[in-house]
C-alpha positions as CSV (number, residue, x, y, z in Angstrom):
1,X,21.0,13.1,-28.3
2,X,20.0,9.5,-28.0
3,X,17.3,9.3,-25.5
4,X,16.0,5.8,-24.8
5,X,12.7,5.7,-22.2
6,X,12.9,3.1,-20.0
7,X,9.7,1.3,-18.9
8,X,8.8,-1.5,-16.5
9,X,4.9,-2.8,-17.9
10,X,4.5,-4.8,-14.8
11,X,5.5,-2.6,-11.9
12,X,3.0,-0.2,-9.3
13,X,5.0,3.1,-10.4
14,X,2.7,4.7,-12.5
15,X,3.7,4.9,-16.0
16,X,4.1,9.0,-15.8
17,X,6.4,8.9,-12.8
18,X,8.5,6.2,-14.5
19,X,8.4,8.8,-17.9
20,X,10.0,11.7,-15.0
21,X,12.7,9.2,-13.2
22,X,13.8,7.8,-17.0
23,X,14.4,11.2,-17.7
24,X,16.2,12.6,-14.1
25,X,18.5,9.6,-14.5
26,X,19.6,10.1,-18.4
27,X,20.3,13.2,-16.8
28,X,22.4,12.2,-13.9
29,X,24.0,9.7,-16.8
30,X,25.2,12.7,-19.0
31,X,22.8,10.9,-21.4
32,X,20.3,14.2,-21.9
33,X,22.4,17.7,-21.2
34,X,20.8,21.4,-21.1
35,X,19.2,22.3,-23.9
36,X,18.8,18.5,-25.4
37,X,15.6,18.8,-26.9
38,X,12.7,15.9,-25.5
39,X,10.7,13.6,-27.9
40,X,7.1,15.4,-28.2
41,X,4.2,14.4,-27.1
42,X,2.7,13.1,-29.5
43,X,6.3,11.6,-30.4
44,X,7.0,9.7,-27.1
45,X,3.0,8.0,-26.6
46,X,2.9,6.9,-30.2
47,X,6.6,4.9,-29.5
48,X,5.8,3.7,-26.5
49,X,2.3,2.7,-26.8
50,X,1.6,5.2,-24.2
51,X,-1.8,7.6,-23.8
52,X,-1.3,10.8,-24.7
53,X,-2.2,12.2,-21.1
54,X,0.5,10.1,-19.5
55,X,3.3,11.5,-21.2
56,X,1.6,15.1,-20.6
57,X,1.5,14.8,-17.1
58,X,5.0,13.2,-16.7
59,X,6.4,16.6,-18.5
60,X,4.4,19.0,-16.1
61,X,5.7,17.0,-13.2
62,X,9.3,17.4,-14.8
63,X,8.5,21.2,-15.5
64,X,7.2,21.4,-11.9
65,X,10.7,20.3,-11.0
66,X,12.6,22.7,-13.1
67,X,14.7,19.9,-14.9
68,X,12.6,21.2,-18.4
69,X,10.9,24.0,-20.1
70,X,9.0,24.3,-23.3
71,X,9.4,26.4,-26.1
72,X,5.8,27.2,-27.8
73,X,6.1,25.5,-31.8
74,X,9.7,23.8,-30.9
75,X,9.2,21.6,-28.1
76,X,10.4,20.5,-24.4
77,X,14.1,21.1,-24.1
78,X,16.4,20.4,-20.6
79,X,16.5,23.3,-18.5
80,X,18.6,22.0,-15.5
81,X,20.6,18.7,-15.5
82,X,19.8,18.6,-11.4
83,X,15.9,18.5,-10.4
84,X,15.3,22.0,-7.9
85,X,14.1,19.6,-4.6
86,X,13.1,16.4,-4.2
87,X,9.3,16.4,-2.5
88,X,9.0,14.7,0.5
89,X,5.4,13.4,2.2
90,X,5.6,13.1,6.1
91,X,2.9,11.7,7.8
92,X,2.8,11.3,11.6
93,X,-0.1,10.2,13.8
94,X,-0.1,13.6,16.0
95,X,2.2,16.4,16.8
96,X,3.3,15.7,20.2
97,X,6.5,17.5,21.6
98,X,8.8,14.3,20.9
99,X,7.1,13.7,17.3
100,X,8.1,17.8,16.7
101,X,11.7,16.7,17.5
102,X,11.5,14.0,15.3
103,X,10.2,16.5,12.7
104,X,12.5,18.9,13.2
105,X,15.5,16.8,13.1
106,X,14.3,15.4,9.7
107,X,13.7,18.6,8.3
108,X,16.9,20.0,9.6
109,X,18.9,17.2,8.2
110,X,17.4,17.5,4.5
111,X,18.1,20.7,4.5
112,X,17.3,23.0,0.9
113,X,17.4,19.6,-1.0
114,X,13.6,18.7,-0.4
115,X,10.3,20.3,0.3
116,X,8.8,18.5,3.2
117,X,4.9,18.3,3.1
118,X,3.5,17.5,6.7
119,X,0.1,16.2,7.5
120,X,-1.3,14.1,10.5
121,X,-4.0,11.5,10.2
122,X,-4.7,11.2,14.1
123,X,-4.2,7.7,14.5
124,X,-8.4,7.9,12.3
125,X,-8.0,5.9,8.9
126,X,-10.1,7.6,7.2
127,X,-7.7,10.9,7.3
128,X,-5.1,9.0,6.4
129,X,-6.8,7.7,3.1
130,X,-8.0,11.2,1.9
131,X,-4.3,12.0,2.5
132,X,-2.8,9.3,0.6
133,X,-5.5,9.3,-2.1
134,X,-4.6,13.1,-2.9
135,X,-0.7,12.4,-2.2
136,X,0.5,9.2,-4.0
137,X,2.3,10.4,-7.2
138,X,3.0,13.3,-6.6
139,X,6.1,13.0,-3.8
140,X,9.5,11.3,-4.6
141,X,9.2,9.8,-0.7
142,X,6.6,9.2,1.2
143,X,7.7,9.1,5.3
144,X,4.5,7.9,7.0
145,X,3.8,6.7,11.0
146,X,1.6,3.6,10.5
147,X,0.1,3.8,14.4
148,X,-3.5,2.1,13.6
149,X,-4.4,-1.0,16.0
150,X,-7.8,-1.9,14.9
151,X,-7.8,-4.9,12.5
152,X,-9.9,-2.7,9.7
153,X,-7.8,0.1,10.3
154,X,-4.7,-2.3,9.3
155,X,-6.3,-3.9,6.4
156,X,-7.4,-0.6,4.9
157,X,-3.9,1.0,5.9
158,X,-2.2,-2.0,4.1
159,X,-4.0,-1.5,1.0
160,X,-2.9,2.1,0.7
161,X,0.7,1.1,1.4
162,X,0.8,-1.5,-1.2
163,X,0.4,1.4,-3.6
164,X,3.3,3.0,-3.2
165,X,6.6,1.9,-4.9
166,X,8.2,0.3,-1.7
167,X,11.6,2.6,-2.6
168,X,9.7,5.6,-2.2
169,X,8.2,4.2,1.2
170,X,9.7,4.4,4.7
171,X,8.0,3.7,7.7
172,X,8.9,5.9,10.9
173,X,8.4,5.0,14.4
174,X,6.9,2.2,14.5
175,X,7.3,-1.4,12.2
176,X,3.3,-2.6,10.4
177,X,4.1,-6.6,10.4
178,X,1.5,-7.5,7.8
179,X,3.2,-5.3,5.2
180,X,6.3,-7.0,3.3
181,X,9.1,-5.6,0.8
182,X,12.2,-3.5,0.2
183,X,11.1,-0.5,2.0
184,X,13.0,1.1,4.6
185,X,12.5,1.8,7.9
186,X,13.3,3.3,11.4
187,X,11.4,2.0,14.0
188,X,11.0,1.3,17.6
189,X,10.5,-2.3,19.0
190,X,8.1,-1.7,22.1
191,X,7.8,-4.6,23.2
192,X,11.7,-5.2,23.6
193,X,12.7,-1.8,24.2
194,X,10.9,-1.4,27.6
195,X,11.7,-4.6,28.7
196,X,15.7,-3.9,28.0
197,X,15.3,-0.2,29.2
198,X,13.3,-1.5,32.4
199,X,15.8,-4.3,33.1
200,X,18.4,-1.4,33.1
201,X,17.2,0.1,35.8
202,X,16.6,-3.4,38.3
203,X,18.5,-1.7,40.6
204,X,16.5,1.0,41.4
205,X,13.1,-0.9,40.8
206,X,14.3,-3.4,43.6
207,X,12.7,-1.2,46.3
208,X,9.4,-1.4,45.5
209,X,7.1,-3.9,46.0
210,X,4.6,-3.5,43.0
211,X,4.8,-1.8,39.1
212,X,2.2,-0.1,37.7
213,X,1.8,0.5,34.3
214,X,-1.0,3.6,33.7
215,X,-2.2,2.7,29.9
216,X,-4.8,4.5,28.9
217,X,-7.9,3.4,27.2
218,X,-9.1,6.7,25.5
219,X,-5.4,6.8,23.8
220,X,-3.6,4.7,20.9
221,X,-0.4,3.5,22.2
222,X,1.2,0.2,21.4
223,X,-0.2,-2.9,22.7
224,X,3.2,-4.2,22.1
225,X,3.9,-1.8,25.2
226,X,1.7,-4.2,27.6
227,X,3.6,-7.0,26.5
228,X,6.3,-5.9,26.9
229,X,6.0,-4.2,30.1
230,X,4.4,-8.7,31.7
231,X,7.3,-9.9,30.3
232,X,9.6,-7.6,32.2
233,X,7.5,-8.8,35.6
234,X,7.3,-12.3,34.4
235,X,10.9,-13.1,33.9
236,X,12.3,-10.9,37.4
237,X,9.1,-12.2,39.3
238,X,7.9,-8.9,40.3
239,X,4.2,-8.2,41.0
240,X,2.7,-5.8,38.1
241,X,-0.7,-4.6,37.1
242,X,-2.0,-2.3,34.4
243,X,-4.9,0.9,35.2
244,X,-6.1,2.7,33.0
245,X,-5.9,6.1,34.5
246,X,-3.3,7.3,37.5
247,X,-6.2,8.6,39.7
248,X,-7.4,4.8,40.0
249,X,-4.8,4.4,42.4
250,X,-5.3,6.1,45.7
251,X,-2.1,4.4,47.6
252,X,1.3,4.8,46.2
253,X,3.5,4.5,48.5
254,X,5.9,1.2,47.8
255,X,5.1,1.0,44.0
256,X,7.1,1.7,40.8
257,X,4.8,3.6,38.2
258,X,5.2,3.7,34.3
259,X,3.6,6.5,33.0
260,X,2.9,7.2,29.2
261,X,0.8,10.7,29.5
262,X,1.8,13.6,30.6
263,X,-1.3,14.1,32.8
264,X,-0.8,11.1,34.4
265,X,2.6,12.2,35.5
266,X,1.5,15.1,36.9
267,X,-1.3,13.1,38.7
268,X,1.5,10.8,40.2
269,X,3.8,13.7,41.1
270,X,0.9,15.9,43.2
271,X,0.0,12.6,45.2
272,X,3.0,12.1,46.0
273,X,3.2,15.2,48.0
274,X,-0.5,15.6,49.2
275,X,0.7,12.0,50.7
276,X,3.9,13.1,52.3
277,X,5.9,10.5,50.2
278,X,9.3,10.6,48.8
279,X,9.7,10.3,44.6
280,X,12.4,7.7,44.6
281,X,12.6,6.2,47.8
282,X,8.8,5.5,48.4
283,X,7.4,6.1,45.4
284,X,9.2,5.2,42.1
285,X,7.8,6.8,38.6
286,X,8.8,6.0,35.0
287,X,7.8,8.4,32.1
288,X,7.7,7.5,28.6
289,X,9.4,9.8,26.4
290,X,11.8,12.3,26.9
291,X,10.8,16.2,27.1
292,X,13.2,19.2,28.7
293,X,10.5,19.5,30.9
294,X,11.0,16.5,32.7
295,X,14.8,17.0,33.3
296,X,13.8,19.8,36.1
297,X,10.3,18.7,36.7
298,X,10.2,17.3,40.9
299,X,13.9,17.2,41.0
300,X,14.0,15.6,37.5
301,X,11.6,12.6,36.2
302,X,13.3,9.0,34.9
303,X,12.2,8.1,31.4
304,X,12.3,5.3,29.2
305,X,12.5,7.0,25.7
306,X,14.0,6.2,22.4
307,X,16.1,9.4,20.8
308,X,13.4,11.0,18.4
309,X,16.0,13.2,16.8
310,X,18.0,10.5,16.0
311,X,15.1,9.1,14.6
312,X,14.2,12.6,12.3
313,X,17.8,12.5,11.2
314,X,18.5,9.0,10.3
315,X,15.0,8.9,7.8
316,X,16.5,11.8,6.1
317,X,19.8,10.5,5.8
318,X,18.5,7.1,4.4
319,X,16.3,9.8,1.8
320,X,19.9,11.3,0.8
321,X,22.1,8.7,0.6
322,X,19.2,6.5,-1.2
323,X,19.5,3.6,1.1
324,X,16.3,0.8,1.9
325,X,17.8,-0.4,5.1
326,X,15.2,-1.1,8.2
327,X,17.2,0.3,11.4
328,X,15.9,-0.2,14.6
329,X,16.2,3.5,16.2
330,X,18.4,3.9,20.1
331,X,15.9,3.6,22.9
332,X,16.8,3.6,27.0
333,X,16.5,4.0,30.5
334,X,17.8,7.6,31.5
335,X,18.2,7.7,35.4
336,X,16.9,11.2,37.4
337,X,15.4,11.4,40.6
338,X,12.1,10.1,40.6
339,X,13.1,6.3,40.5
């Protein structure tokens, strides 16, 4: 047995998680075979010029694994030439019913070849740190949502991301401009997914004289959204105008709404009847993201909303197959009654 550690002085991968992948792929290269015994210690730091605790913790991690085992007096030997599971961090912003279909689907699609460690950091960057700070090194992939808006949020949240070897890194739902590299990526372009999925549907937004969009102030949700939502009324000249909350409208009759919350929707829907109106023909209403809820609800509400399922299985695919590709994810207009 001829094992050769290979070593990059210059990159972010911490030295001990460069010690475990040098190992997994002499592995995968027939290079190391079961029961190939594993320089020591002692051996190994002295060679490389390495401390004595980096090569220790780069063997628990591989013991952790099950790809070695040691032998008290003799030394670490290879147990298994394939690694139990890879370990996976997922970090989302909350667990809404369309981020547990994303999770699902990811989970699903991985299958028994990772553990998938879930936490959510609430959209409060201070979570996410504690998270990240106890996380990085320890996970083959880290899966994170980067929703944060505020400019000190960002700069803190880039920081952390910098830190993490950009193949280890994909970014779910939603793109973070500032950060740069070959990471991958499946995300959601707000601004030019409502606008395409709204221009879909300029047939049925014809009748009505005025869109609404109800963003909420007390939420995080895209700003890309607004803009996306004034260039859609820009370009087909139709009157629009942004509340905050659906109960600050009190007349709806001859408008389109866009809704992103679910209490909003059901705001919309029980004024439309204490007013006598009909959902679709006087009153139009739009509901971000898709829920089976909303397929029966008022003889079934229209959405814009991008296929989170889609979006759990094509992150996990991209973990399997190895692949940094950035892929924006399917997003639409689907047509029910309400519009």
């Amino acid at each position: 047995m001829s094992f050769t550690l290979h070593l990059d002085h210059d990159a972010k991968t911490p030295k001990y998680k460069q010690i475990v992948k040098s190992v997994i792929s002499s592995i995968e290269r027939g290079v190391l075979k079961q029961d190939d015994q594993l320089p020591s210690i002692n051996e190994l730091s002295e060679e490389y010029y390495l401390a004595r605790d980096t090569v220790e913790k780069a063997y628990k991690e591989l013991k952790a694994l099950g790809v070695i085992d040691s032998v008290r007096g003799k030394g670490f030997y290879i147990l298994n030439e394939k690694p139990k599971q890879m370990r996976v961090l997922l970090v989302m912003n909350k667990l809404s019913a369309y981020k547990k279909a994303v999770y699902e689907a990811f989970v699903s699609t991985l299958g028994d070849r990772a553990a998938v460690t879930l936490h959510i950091h609430h959209g409060n960057v201070r979570v996410f740190d504690d998270i990240m700070k106890e996380s990085i090194g320890h996970y083959h992939y880290y899966v994170i949502m980067p929703h944060f808006y505020d400019e000190a949020d960002r700069v803190s949240v880039l920081s952390m991301l910098k830190k993490i070897d950009p193949k280890e890194l994909i970014l779910l739902d939603r793109e973070f401009s500032d950060f740069s590299g070959e990471y991958a990526s499946v995300y959601q372009d707000f601004t030019d997914d409502i606008y395409g999925a709204l221009q879909s549907g300029i047939d049925l937004l014809s009748k009505y004289e005025e869109m609404v969009l109800v963003f909420p102030q007390d939420v995080k949700y895209p700003p890309e959204i607004v803009r996306g939502f004034r260039n859609f009324c820009a370009h087909y000249h139709k009157q629009g105008r942004i509340i905050g909350k659906a109960s600050d409208d009190e007349v709806l009759k001859g408008r389109a709404y866009i809704v992103l919350e679910d209490s909003d929707l059901a705001e919309l829907v029980k004024k439309t009847r204490l007013q006598s109106l009909v959902l679709g023909e006087e009153v139009g209403i739009v509901s971000f993201n898709d829920t089976p809820l909303k397929e029966v609800l008022a003889n079934g509400i229209t959405v814009i909303s991008t296929n989170h399922s889609q979006m759990g299985r094509t992150a996990a695919e991209l973990i399997l197959k190895g692949k940094v590709m950035n892929l924006k994810n399917p997003f639409g207009l689907i047509r029910r009654g309400s519009l």
